[in-house]
Residue frames relative to the residue before (quaternion, step in Angstrom):
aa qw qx qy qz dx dy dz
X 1.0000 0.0000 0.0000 0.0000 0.00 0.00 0.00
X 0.1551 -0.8049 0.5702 0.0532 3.25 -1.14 0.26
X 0.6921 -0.5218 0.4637 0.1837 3.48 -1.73 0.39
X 0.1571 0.7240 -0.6549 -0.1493 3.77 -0.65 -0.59
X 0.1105 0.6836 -0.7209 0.0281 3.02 -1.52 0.22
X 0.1910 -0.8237 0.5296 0.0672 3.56 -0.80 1.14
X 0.0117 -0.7619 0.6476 -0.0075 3.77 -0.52 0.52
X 0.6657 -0.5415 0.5074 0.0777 3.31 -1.59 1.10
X 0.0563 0.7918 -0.6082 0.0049 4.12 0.15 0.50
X 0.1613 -0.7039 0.6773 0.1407 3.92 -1.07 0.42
X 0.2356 -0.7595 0.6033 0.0609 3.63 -0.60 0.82
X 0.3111 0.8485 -0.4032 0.1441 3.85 1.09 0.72
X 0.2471 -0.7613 0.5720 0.1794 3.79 -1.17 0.58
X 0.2005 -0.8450 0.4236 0.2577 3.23 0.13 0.56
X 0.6604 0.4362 -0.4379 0.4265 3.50 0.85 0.45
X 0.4762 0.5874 -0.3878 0.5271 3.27 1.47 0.31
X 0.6792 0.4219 -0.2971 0.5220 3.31 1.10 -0.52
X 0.6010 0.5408 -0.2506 0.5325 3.51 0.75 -0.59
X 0.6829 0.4648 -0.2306 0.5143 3.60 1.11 -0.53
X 0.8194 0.0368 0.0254 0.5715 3.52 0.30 -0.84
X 0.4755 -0.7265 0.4483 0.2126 3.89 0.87 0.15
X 0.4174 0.8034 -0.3288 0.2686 3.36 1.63 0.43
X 0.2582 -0.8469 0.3931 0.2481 3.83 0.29 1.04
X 0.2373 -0.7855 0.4099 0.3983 3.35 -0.14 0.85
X 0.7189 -0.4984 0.3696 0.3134 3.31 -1.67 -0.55
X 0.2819 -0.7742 0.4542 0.3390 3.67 -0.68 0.29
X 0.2293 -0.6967 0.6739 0.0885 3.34 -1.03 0.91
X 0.5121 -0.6330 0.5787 0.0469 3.28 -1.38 1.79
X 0.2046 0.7208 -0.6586 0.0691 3.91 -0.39 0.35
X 0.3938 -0.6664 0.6202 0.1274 3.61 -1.35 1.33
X 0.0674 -0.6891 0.7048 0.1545 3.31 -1.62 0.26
X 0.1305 -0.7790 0.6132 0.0075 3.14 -1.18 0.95
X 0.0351 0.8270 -0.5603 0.0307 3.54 -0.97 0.83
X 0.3917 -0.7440 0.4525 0.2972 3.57 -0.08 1.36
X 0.3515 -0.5184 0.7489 0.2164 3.72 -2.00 0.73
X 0.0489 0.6229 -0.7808 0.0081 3.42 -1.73 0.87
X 0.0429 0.6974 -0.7121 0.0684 3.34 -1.16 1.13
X 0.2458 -0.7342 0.6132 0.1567 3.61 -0.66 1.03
X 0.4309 -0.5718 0.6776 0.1680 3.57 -1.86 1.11
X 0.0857 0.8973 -0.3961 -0.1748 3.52 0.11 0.62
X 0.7128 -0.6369 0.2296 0.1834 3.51 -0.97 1.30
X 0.4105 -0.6967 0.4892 0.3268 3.67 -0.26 0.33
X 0.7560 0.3795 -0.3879 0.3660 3.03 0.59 -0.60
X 0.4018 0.6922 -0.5644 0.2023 3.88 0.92 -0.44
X 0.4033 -0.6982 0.5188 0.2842 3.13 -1.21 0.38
X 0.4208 -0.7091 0.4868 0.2883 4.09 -1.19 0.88
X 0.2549 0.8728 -0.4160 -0.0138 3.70 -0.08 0.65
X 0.7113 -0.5886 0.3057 0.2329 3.40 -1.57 0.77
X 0.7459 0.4400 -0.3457 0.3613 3.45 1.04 -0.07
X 0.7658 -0.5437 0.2742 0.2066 3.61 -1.20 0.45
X 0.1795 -0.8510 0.4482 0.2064 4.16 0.31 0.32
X 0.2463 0.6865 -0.6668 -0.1531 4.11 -0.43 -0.30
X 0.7015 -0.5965 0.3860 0.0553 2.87 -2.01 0.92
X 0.3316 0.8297 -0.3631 -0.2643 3.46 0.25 -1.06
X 0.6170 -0.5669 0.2484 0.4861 3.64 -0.46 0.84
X 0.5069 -0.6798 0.4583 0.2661 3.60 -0.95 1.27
X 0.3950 -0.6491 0.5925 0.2673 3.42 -1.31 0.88
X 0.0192 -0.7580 0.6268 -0.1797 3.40 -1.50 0.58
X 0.5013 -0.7315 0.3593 0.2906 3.57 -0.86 1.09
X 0.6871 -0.4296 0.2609 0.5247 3.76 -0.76 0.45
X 0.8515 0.3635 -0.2482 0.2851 3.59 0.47 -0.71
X 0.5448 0.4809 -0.3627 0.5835 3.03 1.75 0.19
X 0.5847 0.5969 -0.3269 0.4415 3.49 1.64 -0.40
X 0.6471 0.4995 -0.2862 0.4999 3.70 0.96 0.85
X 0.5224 -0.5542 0.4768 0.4389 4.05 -0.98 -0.22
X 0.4650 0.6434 -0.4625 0.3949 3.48 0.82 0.34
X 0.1500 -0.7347 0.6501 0.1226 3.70 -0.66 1.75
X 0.3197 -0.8200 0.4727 0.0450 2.98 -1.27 1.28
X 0.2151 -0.7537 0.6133 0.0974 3.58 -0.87 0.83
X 0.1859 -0.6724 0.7147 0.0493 3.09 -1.93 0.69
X 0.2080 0.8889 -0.3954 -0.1010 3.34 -0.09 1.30
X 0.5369 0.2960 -0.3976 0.6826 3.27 1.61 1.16
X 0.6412 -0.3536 0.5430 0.4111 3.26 -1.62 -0.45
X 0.7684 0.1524 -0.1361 0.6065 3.89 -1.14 1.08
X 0.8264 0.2690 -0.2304 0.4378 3.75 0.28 -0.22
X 0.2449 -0.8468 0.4690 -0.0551 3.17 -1.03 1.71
X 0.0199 0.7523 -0.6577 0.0326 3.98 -0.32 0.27
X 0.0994 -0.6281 0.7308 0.2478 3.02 -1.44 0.06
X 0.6286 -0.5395 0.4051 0.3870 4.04 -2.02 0.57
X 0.1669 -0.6982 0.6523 0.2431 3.50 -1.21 0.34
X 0.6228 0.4788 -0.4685 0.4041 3.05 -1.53 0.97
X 0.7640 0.1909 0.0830 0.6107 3.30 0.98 -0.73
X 0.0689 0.7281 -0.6719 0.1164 3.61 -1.35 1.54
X 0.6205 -0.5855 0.4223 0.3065 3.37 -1.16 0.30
X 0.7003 -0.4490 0.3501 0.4307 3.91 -1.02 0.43
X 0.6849 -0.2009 0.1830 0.6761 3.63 0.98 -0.52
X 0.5559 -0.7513 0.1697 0.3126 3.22 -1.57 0.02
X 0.7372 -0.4018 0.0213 0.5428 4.06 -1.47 0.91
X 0.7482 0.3111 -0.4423 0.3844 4.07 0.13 -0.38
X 0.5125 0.5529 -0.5200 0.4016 3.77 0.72 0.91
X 0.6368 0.5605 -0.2567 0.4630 2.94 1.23 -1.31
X 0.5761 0.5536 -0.4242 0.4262 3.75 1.11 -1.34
X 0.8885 0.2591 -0.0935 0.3671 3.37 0.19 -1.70
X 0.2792 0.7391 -0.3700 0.4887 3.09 0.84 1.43
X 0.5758 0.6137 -0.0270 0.5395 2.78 1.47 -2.58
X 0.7177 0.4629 -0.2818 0.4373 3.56 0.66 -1.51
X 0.9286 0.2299 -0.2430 0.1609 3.12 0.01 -1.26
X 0.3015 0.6378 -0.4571 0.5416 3.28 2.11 0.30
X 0.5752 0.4977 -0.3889 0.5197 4.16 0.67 -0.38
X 0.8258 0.3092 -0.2772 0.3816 3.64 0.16 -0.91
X 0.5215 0.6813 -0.3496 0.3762 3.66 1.61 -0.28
X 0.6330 0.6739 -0.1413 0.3538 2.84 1.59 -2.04
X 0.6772 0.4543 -0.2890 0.5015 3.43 1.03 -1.93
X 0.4569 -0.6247 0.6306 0.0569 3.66 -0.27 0.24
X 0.5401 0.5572 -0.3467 0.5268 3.59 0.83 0.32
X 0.8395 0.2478 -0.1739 0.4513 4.18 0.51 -0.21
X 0.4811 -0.6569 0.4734 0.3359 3.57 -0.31 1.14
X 0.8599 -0.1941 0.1580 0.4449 3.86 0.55 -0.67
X 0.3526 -0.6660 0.6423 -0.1402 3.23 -1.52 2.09
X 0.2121 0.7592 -0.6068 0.1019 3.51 -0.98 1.08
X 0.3919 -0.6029 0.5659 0.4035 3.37 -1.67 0.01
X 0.6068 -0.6051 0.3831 0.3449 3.62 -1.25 0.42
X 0.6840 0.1961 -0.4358 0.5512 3.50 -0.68 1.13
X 0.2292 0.7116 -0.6259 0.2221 4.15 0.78 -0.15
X 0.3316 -0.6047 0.6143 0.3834 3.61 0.23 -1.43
X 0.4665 0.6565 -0.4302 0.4078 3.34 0.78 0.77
X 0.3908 -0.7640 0.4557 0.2365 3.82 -0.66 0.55
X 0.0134 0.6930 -0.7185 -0.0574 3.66 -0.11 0.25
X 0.4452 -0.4310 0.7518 0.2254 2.91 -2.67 0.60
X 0.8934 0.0895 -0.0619 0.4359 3.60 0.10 -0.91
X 0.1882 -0.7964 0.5660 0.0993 3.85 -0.93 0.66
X 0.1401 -0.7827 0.6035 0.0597 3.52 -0.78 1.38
X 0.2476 -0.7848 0.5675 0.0292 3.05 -1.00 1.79
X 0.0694 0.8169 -0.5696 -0.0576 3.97 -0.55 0.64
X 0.5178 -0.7332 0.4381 0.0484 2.95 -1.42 0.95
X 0.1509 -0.8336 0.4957 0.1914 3.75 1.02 0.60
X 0.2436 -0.8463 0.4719 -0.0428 4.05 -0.43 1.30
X 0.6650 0.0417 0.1649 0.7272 3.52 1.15 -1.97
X 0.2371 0.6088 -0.7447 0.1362 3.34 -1.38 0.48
X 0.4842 0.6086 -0.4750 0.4117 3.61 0.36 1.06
X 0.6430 -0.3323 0.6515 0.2275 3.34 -2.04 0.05
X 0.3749 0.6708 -0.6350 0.0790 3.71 -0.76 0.16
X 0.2693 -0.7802 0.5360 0.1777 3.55 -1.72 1.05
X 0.4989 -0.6814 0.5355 0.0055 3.11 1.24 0.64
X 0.6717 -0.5585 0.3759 0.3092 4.13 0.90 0.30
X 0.6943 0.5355 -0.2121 0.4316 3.13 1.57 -0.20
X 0.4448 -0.7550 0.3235 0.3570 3.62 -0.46 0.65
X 0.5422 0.5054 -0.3064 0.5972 3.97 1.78 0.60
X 0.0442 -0.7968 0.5296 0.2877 3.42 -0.56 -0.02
X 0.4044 -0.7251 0.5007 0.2449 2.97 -1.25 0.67
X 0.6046 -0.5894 0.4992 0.1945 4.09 -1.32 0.72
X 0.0058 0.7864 -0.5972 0.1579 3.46 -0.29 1.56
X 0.0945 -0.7498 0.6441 -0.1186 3.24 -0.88 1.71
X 0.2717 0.7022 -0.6570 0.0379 4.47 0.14 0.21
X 0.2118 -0.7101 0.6710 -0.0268 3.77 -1.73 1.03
X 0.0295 0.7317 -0.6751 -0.0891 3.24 -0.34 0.32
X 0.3431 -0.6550 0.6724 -0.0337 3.46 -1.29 1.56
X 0.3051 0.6039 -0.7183 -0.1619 2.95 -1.85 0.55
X 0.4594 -0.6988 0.4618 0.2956 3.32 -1.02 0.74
X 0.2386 -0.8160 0.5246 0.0449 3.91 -0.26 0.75
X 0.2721 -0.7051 0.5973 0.2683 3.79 -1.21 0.68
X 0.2576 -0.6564 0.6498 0.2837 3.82 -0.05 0.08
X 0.6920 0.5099 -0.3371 0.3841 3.91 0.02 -0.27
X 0.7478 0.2564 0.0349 0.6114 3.47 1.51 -0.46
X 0.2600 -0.4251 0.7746 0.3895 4.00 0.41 -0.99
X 0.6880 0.2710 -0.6705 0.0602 3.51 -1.52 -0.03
X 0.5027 -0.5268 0.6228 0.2862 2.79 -1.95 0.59
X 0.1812 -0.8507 0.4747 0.1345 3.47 -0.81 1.29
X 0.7919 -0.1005 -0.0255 0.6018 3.30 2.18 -0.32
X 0.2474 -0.8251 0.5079 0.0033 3.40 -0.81 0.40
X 0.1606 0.7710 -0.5805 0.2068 3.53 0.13 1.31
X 0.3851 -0.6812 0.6151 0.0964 3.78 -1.79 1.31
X 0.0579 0.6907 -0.7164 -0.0797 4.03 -0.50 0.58
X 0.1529 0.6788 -0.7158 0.0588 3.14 -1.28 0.51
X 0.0702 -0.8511 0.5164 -0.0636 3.38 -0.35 1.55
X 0.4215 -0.7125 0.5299 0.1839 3.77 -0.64 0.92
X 0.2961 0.7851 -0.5435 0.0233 3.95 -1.02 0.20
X 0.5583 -0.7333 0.3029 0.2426 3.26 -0.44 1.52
X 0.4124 -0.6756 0.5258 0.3115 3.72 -0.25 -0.24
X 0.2710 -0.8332 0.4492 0.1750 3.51 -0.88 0.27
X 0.7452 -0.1658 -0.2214 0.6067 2.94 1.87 0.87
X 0.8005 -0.3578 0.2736 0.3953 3.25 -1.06 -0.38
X 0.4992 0.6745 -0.3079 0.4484 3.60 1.26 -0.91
X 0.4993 -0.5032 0.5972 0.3753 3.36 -1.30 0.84
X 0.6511 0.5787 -0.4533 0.1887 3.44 -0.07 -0.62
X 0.7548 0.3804 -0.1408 0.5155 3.15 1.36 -1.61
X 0.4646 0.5817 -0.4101 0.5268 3.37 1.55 -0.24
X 0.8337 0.2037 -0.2431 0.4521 4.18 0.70 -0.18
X 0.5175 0.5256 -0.4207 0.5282 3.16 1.33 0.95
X 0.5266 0.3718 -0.4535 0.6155 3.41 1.30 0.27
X 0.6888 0.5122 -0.4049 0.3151 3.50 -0.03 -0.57
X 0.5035 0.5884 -0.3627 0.5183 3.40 1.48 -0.66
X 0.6905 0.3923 -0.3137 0.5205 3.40 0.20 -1.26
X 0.6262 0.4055 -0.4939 0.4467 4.16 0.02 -0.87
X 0.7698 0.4358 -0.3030 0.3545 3.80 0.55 -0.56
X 0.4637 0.4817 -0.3873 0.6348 3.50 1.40 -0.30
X 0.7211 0.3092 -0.4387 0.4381 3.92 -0.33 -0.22
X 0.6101 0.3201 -0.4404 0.5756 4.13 0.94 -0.34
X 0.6694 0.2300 -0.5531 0.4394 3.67 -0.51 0.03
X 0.5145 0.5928 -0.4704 0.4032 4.13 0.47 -0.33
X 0.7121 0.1553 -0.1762 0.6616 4.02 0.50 -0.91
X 0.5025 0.5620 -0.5548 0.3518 3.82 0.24 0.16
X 0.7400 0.4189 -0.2511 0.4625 3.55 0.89 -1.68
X 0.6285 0.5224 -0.4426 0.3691 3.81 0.93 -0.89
X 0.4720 0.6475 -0.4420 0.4031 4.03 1.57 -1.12
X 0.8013 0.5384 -0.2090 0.1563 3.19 0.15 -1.65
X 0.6954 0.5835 -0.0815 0.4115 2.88 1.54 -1.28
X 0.5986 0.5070 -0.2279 0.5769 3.09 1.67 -0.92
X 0.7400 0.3698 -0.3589 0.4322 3.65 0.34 -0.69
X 0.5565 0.5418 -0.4520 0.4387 3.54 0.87 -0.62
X 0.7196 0.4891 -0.3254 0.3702 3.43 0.66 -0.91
X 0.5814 0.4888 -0.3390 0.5551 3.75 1.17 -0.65
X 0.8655 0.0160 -0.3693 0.3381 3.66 0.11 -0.22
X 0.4120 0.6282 -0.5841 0.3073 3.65 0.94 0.65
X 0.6836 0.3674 -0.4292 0.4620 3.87 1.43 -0.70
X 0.5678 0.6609 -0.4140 0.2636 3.82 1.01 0.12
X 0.5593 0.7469 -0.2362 0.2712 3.08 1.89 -0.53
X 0.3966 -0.6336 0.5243 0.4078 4.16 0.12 0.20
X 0.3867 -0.6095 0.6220 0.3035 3.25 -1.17 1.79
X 0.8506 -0.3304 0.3772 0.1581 2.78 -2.41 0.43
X 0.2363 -0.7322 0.5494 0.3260 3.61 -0.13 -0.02
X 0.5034 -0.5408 0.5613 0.3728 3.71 -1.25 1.28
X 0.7607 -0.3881 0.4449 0.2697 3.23 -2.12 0.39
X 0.5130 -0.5336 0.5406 0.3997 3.54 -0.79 -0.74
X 0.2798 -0.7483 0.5114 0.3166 3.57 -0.30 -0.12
X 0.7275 -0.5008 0.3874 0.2643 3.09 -1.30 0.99
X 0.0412 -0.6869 0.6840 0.2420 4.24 -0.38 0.31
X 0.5658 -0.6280 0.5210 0.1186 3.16 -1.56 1.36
């Protein structure tokens, strides 16, 4: 799902005005900003250790408000009239950490530099965030992440998992073309948060407990 909001742009030269006294036109531009609301899973596991975020990486052109279309194979564009609230690896890691806040299952969710401590840091890898027709006369909603789940206490990589979820569109219209993307992105943060939570939880109980103190000699 998604947001809208419409705002009013003026495209004006002022020496063009100043020259001929022509008012320019107003050009209508949409904003659209996907809703993610995780169903969260009994089975996740509740656990004791800390998450930070850091802002997904992503190629320059996904690295902007600019919703992107594919309307052949090899050939990219993006819609005019109409951009997202800001750009897709804000919007992603947003998505996330409103998911890990929601699920009610982790004591604490941050972005990196917040001033928060985390045990583990989940690094994603923003891939698809586009429109693509794929030959067809609908496009279909492409969302692909590429996760890894990081110890901060060490560098290891404790796992590594790719979602890349498909969702038809329900028409041609930017609109319905960024209401599917919402939804493809609400089902990757959905199996993203259940990934995370499980593995963290398998190798935080694999870790060797702490050794007790020494006791005090009397």
């Amino acid at each position: 799902m998604t947001t809208i909001l419409r705002i009013t742009a003026l495209a004006a030269c002022v020496s063009a005005l100043s020259a001929c006294g022509i008012v320019p036109e107003k050009e209508t531009i949409s904003i659209y900003a996907p809703e993610t609301k995780v169903q969260v899973d009994p089975s996740w596991p509740s656990v004791r250790w800390q998450l930070q975020i850091p802002r997904p990486y992503a190629s320059d052109l996904l690295d902007s408000p600019r919703i992107v279309v594919r309307p052949e194979d090899g050939e990219l564009q993006v819609y005019h009239g109409a951009t997202w609230a800001g750009p897709a690896p804000d919007l992603v890691q947003d998505a996330v950490l409103s998911a890990f806040e929601d699920s009610g299952r982790i004591p604490g969710v941050s972005r990196r530099g917040a001033g928060v401590s985390g045990d583990y840091e989940l690094m994603l890898d923003l891939r698809r965030f586009d429109s693509d027709y794929a030959g067809g006369k609908v496009p279909n909603a492409e969302v692909e992440i590429v996760a890894k789940l990081l110890d901060m206490h060490n560098s290891t990589v404790i796992g590594t998992r790719k979602l890349h979820k498909t969702v038809p569109a329900g028409g041609t219209a930017i609109g319905e073309v960024s209401k599917a993307i919402g939804t493809a992105l609400n089902e990757a943060v959905q199996e993203l948060v259940g990934w995370t939570l499980v593995e963290g939880q398998k190798y935080d109980a694999s870790k060797p407990a702490a050794a007790a103190p020494p006791a005090r000699k009397r």
